[in-house]
Structures are given as structure tokens and as C-alpha cells.
N, C-alpha and C positions, 0 to 999 in steps of 0.2 A: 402635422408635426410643426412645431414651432420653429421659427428663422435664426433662432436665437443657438438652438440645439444644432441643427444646419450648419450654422457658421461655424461653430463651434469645431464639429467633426472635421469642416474643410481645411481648417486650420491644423487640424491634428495628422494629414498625411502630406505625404510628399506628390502622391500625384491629383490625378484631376477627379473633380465629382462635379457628374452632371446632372444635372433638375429638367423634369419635361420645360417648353420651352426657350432652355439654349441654344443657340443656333445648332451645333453638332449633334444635338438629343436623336436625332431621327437617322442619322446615319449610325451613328455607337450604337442604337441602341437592334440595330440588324442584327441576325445572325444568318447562316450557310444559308439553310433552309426555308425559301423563301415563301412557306405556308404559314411558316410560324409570323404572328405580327404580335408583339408584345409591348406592351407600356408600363418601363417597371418604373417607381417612383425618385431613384437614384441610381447612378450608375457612376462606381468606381474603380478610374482606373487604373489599378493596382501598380505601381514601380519596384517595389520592393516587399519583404515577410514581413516587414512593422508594417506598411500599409495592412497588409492581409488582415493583422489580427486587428488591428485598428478596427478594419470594416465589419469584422465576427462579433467584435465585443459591442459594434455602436448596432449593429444589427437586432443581436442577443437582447440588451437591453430595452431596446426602442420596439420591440417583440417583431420585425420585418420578416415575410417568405423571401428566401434566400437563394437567388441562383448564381452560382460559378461558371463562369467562361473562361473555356480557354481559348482553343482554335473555332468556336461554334460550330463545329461540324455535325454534334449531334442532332439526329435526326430527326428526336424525338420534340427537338426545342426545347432541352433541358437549360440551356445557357440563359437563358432570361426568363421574364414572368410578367406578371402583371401586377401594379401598387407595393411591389417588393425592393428587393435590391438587389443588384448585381452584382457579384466580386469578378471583375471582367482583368483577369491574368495577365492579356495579350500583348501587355508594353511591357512584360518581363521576359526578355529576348536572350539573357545571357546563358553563353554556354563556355564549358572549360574541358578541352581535350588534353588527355595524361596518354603520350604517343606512346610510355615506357610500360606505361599499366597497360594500353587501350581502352578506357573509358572513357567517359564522358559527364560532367555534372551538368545538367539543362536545365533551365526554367520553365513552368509549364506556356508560356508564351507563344512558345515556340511553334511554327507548322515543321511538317516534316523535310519540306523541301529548305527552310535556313539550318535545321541540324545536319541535314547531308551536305547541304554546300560544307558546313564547317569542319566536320570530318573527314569528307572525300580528300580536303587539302593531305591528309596522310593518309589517303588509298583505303581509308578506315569508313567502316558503316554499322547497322544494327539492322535489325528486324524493323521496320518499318512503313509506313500508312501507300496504298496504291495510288494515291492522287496526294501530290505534294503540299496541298494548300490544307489538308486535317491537320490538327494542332494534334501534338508528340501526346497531352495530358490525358485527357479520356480515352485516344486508343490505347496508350498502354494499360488503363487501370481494367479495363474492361477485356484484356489479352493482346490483342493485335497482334497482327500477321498482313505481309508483304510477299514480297519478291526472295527473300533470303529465308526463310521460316519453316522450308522443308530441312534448312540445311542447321542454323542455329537456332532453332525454333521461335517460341511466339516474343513478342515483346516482354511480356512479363516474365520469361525465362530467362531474360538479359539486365533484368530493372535488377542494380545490387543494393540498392540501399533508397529510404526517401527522406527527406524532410518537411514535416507537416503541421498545419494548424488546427487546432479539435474546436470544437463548439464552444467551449469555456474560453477558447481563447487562449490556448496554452500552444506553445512551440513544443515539437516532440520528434527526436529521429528514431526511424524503422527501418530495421537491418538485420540479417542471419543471428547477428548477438545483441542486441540490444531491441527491446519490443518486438519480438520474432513473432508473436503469435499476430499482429496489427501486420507488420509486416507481410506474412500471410495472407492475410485478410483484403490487403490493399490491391496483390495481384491479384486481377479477378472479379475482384468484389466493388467494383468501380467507384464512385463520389460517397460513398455512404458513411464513411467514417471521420472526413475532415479534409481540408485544403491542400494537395501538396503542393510542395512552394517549389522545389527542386527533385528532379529524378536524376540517378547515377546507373547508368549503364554501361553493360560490358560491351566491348566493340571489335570487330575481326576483320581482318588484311580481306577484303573484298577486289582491293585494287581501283582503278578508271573504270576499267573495259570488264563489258563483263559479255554474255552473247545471250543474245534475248530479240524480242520483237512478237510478231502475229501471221499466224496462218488465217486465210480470210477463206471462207467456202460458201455457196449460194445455198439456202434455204433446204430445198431439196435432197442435200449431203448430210443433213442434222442424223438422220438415225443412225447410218453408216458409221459415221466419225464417232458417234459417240458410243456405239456397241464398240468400237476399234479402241477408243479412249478407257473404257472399263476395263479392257485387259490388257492393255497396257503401263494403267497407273501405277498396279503391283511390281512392277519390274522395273520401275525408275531407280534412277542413281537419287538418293537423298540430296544430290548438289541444284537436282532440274528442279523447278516450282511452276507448275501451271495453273493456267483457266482457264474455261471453256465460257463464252459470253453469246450470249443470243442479242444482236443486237440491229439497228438500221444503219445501212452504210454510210459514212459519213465523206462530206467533198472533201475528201483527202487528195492530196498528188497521186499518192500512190493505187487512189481506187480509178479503175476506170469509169467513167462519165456516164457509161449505159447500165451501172451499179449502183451507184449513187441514188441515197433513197430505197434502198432495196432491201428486205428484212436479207441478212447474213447470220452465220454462225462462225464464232471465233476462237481459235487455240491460242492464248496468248502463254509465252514463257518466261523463262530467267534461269542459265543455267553459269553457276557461280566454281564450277572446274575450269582447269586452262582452257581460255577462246578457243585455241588449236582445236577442241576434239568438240566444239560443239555441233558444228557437221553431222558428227558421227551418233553420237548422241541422240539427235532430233532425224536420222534417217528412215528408222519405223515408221515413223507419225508421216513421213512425204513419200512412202511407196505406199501406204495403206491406203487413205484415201487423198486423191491431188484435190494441192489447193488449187482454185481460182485466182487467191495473189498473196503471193510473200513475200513477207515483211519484216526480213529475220536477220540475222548475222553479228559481227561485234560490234557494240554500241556502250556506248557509256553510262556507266551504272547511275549519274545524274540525269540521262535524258530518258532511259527506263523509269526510274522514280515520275514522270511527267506523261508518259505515256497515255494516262487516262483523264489528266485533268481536264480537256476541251469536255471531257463527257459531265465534269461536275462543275459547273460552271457556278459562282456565287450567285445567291438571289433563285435560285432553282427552287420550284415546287418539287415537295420530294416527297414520296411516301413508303416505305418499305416492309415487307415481310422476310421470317428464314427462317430455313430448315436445316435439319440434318440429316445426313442418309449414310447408312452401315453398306451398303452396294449400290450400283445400278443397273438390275434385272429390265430384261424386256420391259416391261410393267410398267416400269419407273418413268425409263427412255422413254416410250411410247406418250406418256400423261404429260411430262417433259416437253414435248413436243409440240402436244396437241395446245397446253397453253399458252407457249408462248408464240406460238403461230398466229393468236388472236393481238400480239403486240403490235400489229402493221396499223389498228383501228388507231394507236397513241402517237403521241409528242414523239421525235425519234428520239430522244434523251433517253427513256426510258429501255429499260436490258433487262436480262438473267445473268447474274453471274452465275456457274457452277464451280466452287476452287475445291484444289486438292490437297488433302493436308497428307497426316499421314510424318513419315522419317523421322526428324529429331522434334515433333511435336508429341509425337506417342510413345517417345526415350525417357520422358521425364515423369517421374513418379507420382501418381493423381493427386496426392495428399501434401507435396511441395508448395504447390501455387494453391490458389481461392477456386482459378483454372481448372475443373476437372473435365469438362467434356473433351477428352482428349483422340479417346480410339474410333471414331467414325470418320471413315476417309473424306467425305464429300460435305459440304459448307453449300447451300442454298440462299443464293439474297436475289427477293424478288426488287425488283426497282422501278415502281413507279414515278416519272418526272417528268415537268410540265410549267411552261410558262402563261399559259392560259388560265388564270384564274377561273374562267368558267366551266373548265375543262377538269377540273380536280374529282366529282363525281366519276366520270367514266375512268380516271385512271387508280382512282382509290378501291373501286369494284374489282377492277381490273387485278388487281395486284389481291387483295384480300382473296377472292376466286382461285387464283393461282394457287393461291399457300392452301387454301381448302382442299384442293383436290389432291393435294400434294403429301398430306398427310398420314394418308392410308399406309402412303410408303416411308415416312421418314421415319427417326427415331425416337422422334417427340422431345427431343432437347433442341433448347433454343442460344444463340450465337449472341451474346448480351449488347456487343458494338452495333447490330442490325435491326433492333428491336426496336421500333414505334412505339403504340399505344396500344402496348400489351397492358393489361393489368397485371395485381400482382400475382394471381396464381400462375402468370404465364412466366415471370421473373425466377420462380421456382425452376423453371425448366431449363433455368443458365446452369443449375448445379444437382449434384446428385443429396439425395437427403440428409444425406451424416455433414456435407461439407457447408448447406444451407444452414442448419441448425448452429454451425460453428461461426457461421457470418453472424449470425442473431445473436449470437452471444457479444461477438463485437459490437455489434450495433448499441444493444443494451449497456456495455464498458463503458465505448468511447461517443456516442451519441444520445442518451437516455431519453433525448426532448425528438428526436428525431428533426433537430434544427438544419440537416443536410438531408432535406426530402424529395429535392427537384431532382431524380436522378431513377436509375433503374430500382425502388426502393426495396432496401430487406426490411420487412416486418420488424416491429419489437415486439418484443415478450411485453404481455399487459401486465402494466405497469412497470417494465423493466425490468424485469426480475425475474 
């Protein structure tokens, strides 16, 4: 590419564009996941929606692969590329709270932990990310779900409106009346359709305090707790949202020192009714089977949001798998078990989460959002991670293994935010067939060149059409 054209473009935004060889190239050009190493050929960093379309039209023209960062959290190391370019989001940090609506306009910038700082200021929160440091923009587009998500459901049940930039380089809002069917499209159907520059969400009186933490239990407690966990999920209040994590004890205060190191299994919760009763609440779960240590009581719904960050540390080798599961029969439990028993051979980084969906996730109408895997209570993500670069074979077996054997029993739809290097028949399996076909039809509208590919991709119709 010529220096000439280069200059040119630098000239034309407002924020920064970086070329291999500037001092920062090698820090920007990171993302979360530190398997991914990519060398894209520019990398800009977006301040405002004129940059945006700036960087689609010089993109579009100069014919570049195209990748969008927001919070790099994706897993799959969709935010960057190789000899292409970057539209890197993350200096677009603005957010605007309406205390009289409760919403929220956000920039995709944003991780989740700056939108809850900004909110909590009026007791105010959304459905959002377990580890405060994933950026707000592709967990929403891909669903997301948190701590509050049994209660107001997923992300995308709260996104009311967006504002976006398409491949032609056109500005365009999506919203219940205006572009409803993209709008559609957007919840769910993650990066495939074009930039959003700003999401608007609805927000709900959560308060400070909310009562949450962890039951910790040794190894040996896994079947028990979790036969006790299946029949008990059905009878939850819609306010409780749990997981169940298999994971290595970590040197926490609160773990005893003769624990530490030691494969555990974990209840972690968030129960968003008055503190007063969460006591009462979580009393089945601590006569059924005793923890070994709890970790529980009123806490503050910003130090819950942070709860699991030590566990995702930036720069992380990550690899992941998921499932879905309609029950957890013997069967289930038992295979459950038996694979993640073999995670003591890994990095202790590496967990099971099991989460439980289910309340006001399976209220909302399958044909509303892009969202349709709605009615299977249980959420599967295997978590391979690892700072040993030499070490990546055994945990990537490790984890693919898992999801293998796992299968027999799930329900063969796949979680779009968990997804690796699925191909694309496995992309198919985020949605039911009537709702895929209506993505493709977006795709072919508003994307016909497939110039937004870096991402969980929907097919085009050959030739568009």
C-alpha cells in the first residue's frame, strides 16, 4: 500500500492509526486471548462514528480483511487478523445514564466493569459479562448473560435500540420501529451485519447490595451436590442466578492453605430480592450438602461483577468448548464428573462452568431476538487455560475430549459467545433453522460482499440472492 494513501487516511480521522513497527504496534495490537498472535497491517483507533465509517470506506476500497475490537475478549480471536485491519472500538468509552427512563447509551468501548461503575452511581445495572474486564459490544450481540439474567434476562432482551455502520459505509439506527427486522438480527446474530457504534439499554433498580458469593466443596462432594442441584434448580425464585464451577482452589484468604491447589467444586450465586431473605433463600443448598467453605452473604453488586476476574487474567491461553443440556440425569452427572476429574493433569486457570438459565430467559418469545436457544436450562463451557505456551496441546485435547463425550447427552445447540473454532456448520447450531435462514437473509441485505467475516460467520446465499 502506498504512503501516500496511508497519509492520507491518517489525516482523515480523529484518532490514532498504527503501522507494524511503531513503538505501541505490539502492545495494541494484543488481544484477551493470549493464543491468538496476530499481525494485522493497520490498526485504528476508533474515537468516534466518523472514524468508524472513515476506517469501512478506506477498508472497503483498499479491498483489506477486516476485524472489529471491542473489549477483545473473544475467544475465538475475532478482534484482530493478519495483513488486514483493525476497527479497534476501545477508546470509545462514552456512556449516558437517563436515571428517569433507566437506560443507558454506551459505546461499544466499553468493558463491563466501566458501565457498572457508571450506573451503580444510581443503584442502576443491566444483565451483564461474569468478569468485568469483557467489553459490553460482542457480549451483547451474541446474547449475554450474567448475574441478573434469570431475573431481567439476557443482554439482548435489554439492548432497545442501536446505532450502526454497514459495509457501504452508511450510518443506520435499529430499533422496535425503525430497521426492526436488522434490529432483530443484531440481537443474537453477533458482528455479521456491521459496526455498532452505540448500544441503548434498559436498566433496573438493582441497588449497591445485592447477596451473592460461593459455596466451595472438595472434589469428592461433585455427584451429591449436583444430583441435589438438578432438583433444585426447578424450584428457584427467578431473583437467584447460579453456577456450578469445577475448578483448582485458588490461594485465596478465605481458602484454607491445606486446599489450596486442590481440584474443588463450586455453587456460585446472586440473589437480586431484598438481602434480608437471602439466608433463607440459599438454606436448601447448605443442609443438603455442607460446604467445606462459605463465601456468601451481602456484598456489593460491583464486587460480585469482579468476582471471577483473577480467574481470566489478560494474556491468557484460552481454548473453549459448549454445550447445552435439557436435564441433568444420572448419565449426565456421572460423564460430568468423570471429565472434569482429568483437569488436575492442567494450568489451574482452566474450569467447567455449569450455569443455569431458565426464569425470565425462557419468558421471552423465541422469534423476538436472533436469540432463540432459549428453553434448555443448563449452559456448558468447557475452559481450557494456560500460560505455558508448550502446554496448549494437552489442554486443547483436554477440553475438545470433554465436549466429545458430552454430547451424547446435550442438546446439540451451541452458546454463540463460547464458541472457538467451530466451523460453520457448527455456527448453525446457535439457532434453530427458520431463525438462521432469516439471519441469511440479513446477511445477503446488509452485508452482500461478506466484508464483516471475522466473526461467528452466517453464510450468504450464492451469490446473494
Amino acid at each position: 500500500m502506498e504512503q501516500i494513501i496511508i497519509d492520507k487516511f491518517r489525516k482523515s480521522i480523529h484518532g490514532q492509526l498504527i503501522l507494524p513497527g511503531d513503538e505501541d504496534y505490539d502492545e495494541v495490537r494484543k488481544v484477551w486471548n493470549g493464543m491468538i498472535d496476530k499481525h494485522p497491517a493497520l490498526i485504528v483507533r476508533c474515537t468516534d462514528e466518523a472514524d468508524v465509517i472513515a476506517a469501512v470506506n478506506f477498508a472497503r476500497t483498499q479491498e483489506l480483511l477486516v476485524a472489529v475490537r471491542g473489549g477483545g475478549h473473544n475467544v475465538a480471536g475475532f478482534g484482530t487478523c493478519d495483513e488486514g485491519i483493525v476497527i479497534d472500538l476501545s477508546p470509545m468509552k462514552k456512556i449516558e445514564v437517563d436515571t428517569v427512563n433507566r437506560t443507558a447509551r454506551a459505546e461499544p468501548g466499553l468493558t463491563w466493569g466501566e458501565f457498572d461503575q457508571a450506573t451503580q452511581v444510581h443503584k442502576l445495572a443491566t444483565t451483564g459479562g461474569l468478569v468485568s474486564t469483557t467489553g459490553i459490544a460482542g457480549f451483547t450481540l451474541g446474547g449475554g448473560f450474567g448475574w441478573l439474567v434469570r431475573k431481567y434476562g439476557l443482554a439482548v432482551d435489554n439492548l432497545l435500540s442501536v446505532n450502526m455502520v454497514l459495509a457501504n459505509g452508511q450510518k443506520i439506527n435499529a430499533g422496535p420501529s425503525e430497521n426492526a427486522e436488522l434490529f432483530w438480527g443484531v440481537r443474537g446474530g453477533g458482528g455479521n451485519f456491521g459496526v455498532v457504534t452505540s448500544f441503548r439499554y434498559q436498566l433496573h433498580d438493582v441497588g449497591h447490595m445485592v447477596f451473592g458469593g460461593a459455596f466451595f466443596y472438595t472434589a469428592e462432594k461433585a455427584i451429591e451436590l449436583l444430583r441435589f442441584y438438578r432438583d433444585w434448580t426447578p424450584e428457584m425464585s427467578d431473583e437467584l442466578t447460579t453456577m456450578v464451577a469445577f475448578i483448582t482452589a485458588p490461594p485465596e484468604p478465605f481458602i484454607p492453605k491445606e486446599l489450596v491447589g486442590t481440584p474443588m467444586i463450586v455453587l456460585a450465586l446472586c440473589y437480586t430480592g431484598p438481602v434480608s431473605q437471602g439466608e433463607e433463600v440459599i438454606e436448601a443448598l447448605r443442609s443438603a450438602t455442607k460446604p467445606d467453605i462459605e463465601h456468601v452473604g451481602p456484598v456489593p453488586y460491583l464486587a460480585l461483577q469482579t468476582m471471577f476476574d483473577d480467574t481470566a487474567p489478560n494474556g491468557i491461553h484460552s481454548y473453549w468448548k459448549t454445550e447445552y443440556f435439557g436435564n441433568l440425569n444420572d448419565d449426565t452427572i456421572n460423564v460430568l464428573v468423570e471429565q472434569a476429574t482429568k483437569m488436575k493433569e492442567l494450568s489451574h486457570f482452566s474450569a467447567v462452568h455449569l450455569h443455569h438459565w431458565g426464569g425470565a430467559i425462557d419468558c421471552v418469545d423465541k422469534n423476538r431476538t436472533a436469540f432463540t436457544n432459549r428453553n434448555a436450562p443448563y449452559v456448558l463451557n468447557v475452559i481450557g487455560q494456560w500460560n505455558d505456551p508448550e502446554s496448549a496441546d494437552k489442554h486443547i485435547a483436554w477440553t475438545r475430549n470433554f465436549s466429545r463425550a458430552m454430547q451424547a447427552y446435550s442438546t446439540g445447540q451451541k452458546y454463540l459467545n463460547f464458541m472457538g473454532d467451530e466451523d460453520r456448520s457448527r455456527v448453525k447450531a446457535a439457532y434453530d433453522p427458520i431463525t438462521y435462514e432469516r439471519l441469511v437473509a440479513l446477511k445477503n441485505k446488509y452485508d452482500p460482499t461478506n466484508f464483516f467475516r471475522l466473526n461467528q460467520n452466517i453464510e450468504l446465499t450464492a451469490n446473494g440472492a
